[in-house]
C-alpha positions as CSV (number, residue, x, y, z in Angstrom):
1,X,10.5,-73.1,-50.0
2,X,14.1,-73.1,-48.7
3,X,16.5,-70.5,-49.6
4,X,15.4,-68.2,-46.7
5,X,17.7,-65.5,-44.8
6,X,19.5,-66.7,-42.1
7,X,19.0,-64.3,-39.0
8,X,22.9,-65.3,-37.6
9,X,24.3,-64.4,-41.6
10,X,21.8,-62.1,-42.6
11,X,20.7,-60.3,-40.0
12,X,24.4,-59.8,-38.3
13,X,24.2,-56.0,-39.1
14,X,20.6,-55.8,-39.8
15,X,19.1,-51.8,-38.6
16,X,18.3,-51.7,-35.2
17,X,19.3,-55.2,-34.9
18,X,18.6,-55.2,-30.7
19,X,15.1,-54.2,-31.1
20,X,14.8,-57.4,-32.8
21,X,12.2,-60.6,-31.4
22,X,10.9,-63.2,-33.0
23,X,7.2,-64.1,-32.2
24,X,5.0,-66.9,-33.4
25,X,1.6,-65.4,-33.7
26,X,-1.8,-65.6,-35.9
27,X,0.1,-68.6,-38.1
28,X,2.9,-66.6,-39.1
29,X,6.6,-66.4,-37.6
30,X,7.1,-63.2,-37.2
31,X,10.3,-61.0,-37.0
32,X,9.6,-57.5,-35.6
33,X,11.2,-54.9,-34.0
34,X,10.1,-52.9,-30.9
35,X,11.9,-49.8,-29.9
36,X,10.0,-49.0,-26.8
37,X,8.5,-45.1,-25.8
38,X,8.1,-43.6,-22.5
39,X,5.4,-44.4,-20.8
40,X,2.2,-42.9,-21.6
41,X,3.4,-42.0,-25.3
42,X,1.1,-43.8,-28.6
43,X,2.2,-46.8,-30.0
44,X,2.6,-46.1,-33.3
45,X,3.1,-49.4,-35.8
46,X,5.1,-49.1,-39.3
47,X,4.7,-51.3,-42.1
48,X,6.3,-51.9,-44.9
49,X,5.6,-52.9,-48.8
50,X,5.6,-55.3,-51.1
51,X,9.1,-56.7,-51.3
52,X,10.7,-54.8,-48.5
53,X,11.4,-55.7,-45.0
54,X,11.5,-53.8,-41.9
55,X,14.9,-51.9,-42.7
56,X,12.8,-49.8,-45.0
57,X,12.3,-47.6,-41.5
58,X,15.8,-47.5,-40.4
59,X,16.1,-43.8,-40.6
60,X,13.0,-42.7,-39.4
61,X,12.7,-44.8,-36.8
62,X,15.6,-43.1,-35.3
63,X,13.8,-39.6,-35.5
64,X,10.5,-41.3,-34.8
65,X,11.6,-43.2,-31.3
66,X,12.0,-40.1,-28.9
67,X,8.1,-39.9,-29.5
68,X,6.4,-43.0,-29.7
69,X,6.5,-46.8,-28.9
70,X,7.4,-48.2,-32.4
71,X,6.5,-52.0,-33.6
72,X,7.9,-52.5,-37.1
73,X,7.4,-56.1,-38.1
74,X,8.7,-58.3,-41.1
75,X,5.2,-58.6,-43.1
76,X,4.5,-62.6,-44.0
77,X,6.7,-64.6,-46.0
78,X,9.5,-61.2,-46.1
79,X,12.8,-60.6,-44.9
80,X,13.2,-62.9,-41.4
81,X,9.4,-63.4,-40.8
82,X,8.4,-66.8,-42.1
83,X,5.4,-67.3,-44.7
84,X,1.7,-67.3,-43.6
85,X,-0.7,-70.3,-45.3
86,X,-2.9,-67.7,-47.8
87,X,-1.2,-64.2,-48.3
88,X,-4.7,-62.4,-48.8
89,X,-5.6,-59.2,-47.5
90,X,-8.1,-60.2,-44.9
91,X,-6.0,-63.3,-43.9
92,X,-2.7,-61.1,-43.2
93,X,-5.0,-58.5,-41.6
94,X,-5.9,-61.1,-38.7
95,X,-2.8,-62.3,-38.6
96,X,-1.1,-59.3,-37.8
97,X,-3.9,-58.4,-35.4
98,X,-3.0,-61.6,-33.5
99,X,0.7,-59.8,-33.4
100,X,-0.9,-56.7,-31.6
101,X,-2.5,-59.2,-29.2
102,X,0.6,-61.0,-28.5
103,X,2.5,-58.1,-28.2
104,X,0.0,-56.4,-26.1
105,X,1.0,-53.5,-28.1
106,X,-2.2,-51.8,-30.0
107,X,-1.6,-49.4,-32.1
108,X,-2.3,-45.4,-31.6
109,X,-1.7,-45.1,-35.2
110,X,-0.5,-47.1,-38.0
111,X,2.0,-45.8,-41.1
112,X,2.0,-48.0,-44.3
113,X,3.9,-47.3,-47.2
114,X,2.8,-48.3,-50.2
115,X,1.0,-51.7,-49.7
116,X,1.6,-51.6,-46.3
117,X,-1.2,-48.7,-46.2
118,X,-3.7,-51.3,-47.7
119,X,-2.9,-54.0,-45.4
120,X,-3.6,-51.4,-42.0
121,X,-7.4,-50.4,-43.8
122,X,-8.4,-53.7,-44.3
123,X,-7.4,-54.7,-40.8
124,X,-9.2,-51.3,-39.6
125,X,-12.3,-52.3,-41.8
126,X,-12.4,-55.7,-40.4
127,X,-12.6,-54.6,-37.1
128,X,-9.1,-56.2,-36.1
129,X,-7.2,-52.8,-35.3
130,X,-8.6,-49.6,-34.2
131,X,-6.1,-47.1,-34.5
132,X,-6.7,-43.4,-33.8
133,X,-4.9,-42.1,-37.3
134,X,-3.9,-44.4,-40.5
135,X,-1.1,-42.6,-42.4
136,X,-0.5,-43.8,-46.0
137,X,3.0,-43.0,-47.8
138,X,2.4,-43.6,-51.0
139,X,-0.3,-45.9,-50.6
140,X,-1.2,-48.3,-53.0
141,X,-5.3,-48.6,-52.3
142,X,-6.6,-48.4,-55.9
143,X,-6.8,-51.8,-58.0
144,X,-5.2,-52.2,-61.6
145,X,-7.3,-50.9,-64.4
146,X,-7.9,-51.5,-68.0
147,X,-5.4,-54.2,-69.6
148,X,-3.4,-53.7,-66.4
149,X,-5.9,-55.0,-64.4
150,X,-7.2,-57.9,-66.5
151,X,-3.6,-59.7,-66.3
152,X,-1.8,-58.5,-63.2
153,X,-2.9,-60.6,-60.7
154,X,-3.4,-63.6,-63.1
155,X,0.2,-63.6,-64.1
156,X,1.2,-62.9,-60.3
157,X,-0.7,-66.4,-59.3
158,X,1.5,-67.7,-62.5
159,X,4.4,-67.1,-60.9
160,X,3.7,-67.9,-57.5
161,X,2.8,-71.5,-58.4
162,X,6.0,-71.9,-60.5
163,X,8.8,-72.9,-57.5
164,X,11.6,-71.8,-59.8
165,X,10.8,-68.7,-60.5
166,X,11.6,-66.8,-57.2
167,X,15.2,-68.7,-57.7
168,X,15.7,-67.0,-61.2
169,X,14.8,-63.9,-59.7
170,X,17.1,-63.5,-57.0
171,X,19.4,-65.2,-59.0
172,X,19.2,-62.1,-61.6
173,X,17.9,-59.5,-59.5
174,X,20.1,-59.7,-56.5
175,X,22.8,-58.1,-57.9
176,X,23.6,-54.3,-57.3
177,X,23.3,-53.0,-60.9
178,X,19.6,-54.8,-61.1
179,X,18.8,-53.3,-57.5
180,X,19.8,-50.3,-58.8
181,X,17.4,-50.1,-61.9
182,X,14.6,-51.3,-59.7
183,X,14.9,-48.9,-57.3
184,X,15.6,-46.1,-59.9
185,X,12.2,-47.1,-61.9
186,X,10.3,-46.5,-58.2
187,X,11.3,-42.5,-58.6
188,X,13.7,-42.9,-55.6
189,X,17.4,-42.6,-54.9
190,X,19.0,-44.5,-52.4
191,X,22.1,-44.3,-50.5
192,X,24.8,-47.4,-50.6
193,X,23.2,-49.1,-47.2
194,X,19.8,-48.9,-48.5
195,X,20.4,-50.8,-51.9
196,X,23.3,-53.0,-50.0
197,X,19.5,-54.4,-48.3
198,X,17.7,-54.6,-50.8
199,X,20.2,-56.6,-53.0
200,X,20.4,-58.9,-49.6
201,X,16.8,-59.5,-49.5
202,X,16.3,-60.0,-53.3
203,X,18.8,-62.6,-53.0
204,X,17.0,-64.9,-50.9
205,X,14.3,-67.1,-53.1
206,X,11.8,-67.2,-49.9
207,X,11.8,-63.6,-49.9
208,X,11.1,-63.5,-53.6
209,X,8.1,-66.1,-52.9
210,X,6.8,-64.2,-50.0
211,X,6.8,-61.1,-52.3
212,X,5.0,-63.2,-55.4
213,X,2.8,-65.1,-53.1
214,X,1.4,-61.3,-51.8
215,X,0.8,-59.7,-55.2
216,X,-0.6,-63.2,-56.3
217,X,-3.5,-62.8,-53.6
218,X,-4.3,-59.2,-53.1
219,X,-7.2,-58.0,-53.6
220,X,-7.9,-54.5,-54.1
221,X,-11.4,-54.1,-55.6
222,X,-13.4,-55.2,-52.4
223,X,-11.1,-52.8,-50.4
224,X,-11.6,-49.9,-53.0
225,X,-15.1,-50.2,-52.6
226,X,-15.3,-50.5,-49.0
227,X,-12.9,-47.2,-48.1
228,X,-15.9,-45.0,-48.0
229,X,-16.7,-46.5,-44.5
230,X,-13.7,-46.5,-43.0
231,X,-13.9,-44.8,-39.5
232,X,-10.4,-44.0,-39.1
233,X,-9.2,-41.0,-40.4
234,X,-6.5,-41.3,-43.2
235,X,-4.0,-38.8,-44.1
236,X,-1.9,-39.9,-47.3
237,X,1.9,-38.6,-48.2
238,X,2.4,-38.7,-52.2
239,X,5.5,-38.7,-53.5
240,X,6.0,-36.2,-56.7
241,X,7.9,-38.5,-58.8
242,X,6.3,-41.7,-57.8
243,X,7.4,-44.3,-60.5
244,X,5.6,-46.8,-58.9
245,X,2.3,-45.5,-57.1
246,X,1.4,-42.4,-59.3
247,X,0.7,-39.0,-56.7
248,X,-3.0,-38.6,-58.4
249,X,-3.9,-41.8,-56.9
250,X,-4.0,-39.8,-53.2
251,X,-6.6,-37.5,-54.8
252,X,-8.9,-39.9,-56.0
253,X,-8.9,-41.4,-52.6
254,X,-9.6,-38.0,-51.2
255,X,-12.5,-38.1,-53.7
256,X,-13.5,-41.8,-52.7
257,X,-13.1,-40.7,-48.8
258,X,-13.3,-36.9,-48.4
259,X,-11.9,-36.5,-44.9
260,X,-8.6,-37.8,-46.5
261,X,-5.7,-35.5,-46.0
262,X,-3.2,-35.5,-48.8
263,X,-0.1,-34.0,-48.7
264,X,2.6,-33.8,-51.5
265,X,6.3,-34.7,-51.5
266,X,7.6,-32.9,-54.1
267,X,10.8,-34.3,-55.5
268,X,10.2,-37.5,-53.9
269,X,9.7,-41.2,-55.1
270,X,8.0,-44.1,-54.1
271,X,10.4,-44.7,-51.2
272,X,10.3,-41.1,-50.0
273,X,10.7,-42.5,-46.1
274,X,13.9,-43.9,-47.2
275,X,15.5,-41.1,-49.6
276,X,14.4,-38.2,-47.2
277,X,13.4,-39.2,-43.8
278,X,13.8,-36.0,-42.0
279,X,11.5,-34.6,-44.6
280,X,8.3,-37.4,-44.0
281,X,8.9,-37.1,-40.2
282,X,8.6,-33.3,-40.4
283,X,5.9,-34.1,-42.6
284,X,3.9,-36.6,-39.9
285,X,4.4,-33.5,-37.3
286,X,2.6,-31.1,-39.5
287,X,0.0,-33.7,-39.6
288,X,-0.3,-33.8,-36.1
289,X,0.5,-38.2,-36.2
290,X,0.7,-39.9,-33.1
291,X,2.6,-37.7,-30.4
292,X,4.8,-35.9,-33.0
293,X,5.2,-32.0,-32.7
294,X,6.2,-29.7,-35.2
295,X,9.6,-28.7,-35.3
296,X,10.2,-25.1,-33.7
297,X,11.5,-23.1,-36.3
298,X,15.0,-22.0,-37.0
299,X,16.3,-19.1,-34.8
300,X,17.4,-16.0,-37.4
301,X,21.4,-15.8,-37.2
């Protein structure tokens, strides 16, 4: 698949751009960014969705780096990371554990938004990572239901054979009015940078395909029915106007896991890390995540 981003074009005023590597590890060649801690502090590892790329963290990595080492990769086949043969679950979950181990860089603690979230339990569940704490921002850990579920991943493995289907998409959906509407249908609201991204990455075909190739191959139902033995503890953020990952969802995980911890961003969408980082990073220190203290509070006038 050709039609990749080019690092030198693309990635000229990419976020944190010096934190940048590039690492070939577990088949995949990665792109991810290390902002390194103090010594001594957790390491605490960020991943993104479906479709994104690690500039989804741009802001809160900037109020998460005084506290914490922080590896923020490209998942397979998105943004500058190149794709990985097989985009399953388990399959990426080794893969990205082979990152860790190249990186010497374990993870304290692990923060997925959205599929992201699913990608860190199965790799907990396998046995590849052993983080302290998984945090889920809108995690998407349920499978499909009803009709929904029936032609989903069918039509997603449709259009991940078809080679000239990720070209029509970025052809129609890398434009800023389409960016717009998708982001808009996710609950969220995004400033000029943010969508300036998005319309970069939805422009590139191999980004598309790496996107496809992930919803084409996920599955959900064996990780659904393993969460109950999970031995990490997992502590979920739910957005309150979610378009895309609906806020009940974190309560019937609580129900499937009872330890969960869920905790509700009201006014928020499915990119709530994005629209109002100060607010999830506030959020992660009343949690108690990975080295992060709550904020003192304001001093009366």
């Amino acid at each position: 698949m050709t039609g990749a981003l080019d690092w030198s074009r693309d990635g000229a005023h990419w976020p944190h751009r010096g934190a940048s590597r590039f690492v070939e590890a577990g088949g995949c060649a990665w792109h991810v960014q290390v902002l390194r801690g103090a010594p001594g502090q957790p390491v605490l590892w960020l991943l993104h969705g479906t479709g994104a790329a690690s500039h989804s963290w741009r802001a809160l990595m900037a109020l998460l780096a005084p506290h914490a080492t922080l590896v923020v990769p490209d998942l397979p086949g998105h943004g500058f990371s190149g794709p990985l043969r097989g985009a399953s679950l388990p399959t990426m979950a080794r893969s990205l554990a082979a990152l860790a181990d190249a990186l010497a860089l374990p993870p304290t603690a692990v923060l997925g938004h959205s599929a992201g979230c699913a990608l860190a339990v199965r790799a907990v569940l396998d046995g590849h990572l052993a983080p302290q704490q998984l945090v889920g921002i809108n995690a998407a850990l349920l499978p499909f239901e009803g009709l929904a579920g029936r032609v989903f991943a069918p039509m997603a493995r449709l259009m991940a054979r078809q080679a000239w289907v990720p070209w029509l998409f970025a052809r129609r959906a890398g434009d800023a009015a389409a960016v717009q509407r998708l982001v808009a249908a996710t609950g969220s609201t995004l400033d000029a940078q943010g969508l300036a991204l998005y319309a970069r990455l939805m422009r590139s075909p191999a980004h598309v395909a790496g996107a496809l190739a992930m919803m084409a191959d996920w599955d959900l139902d064996s990780l659904w029915q393993e969460l109950p033995r999970l031995p990490a503890p997992l502590l979920l953020l739910a957005g309150g106007q979610d378009g895309t990952v609906p806020p009940a969802q974190a309560q019937r995980v609580r129900l499937k896991l009872p330890p969960t911890r869920v905790q509700l961003l009201d006014g928020l969408g499915h990119l709530a890390h994005e629209e109002a980082p100060q607010r999830v990073a506030d959020a992660l220190a009343v949690l108690g995540v990975a080295g992060l203290h709550r904020r003192p509070p304001r001093q009366a006038a």
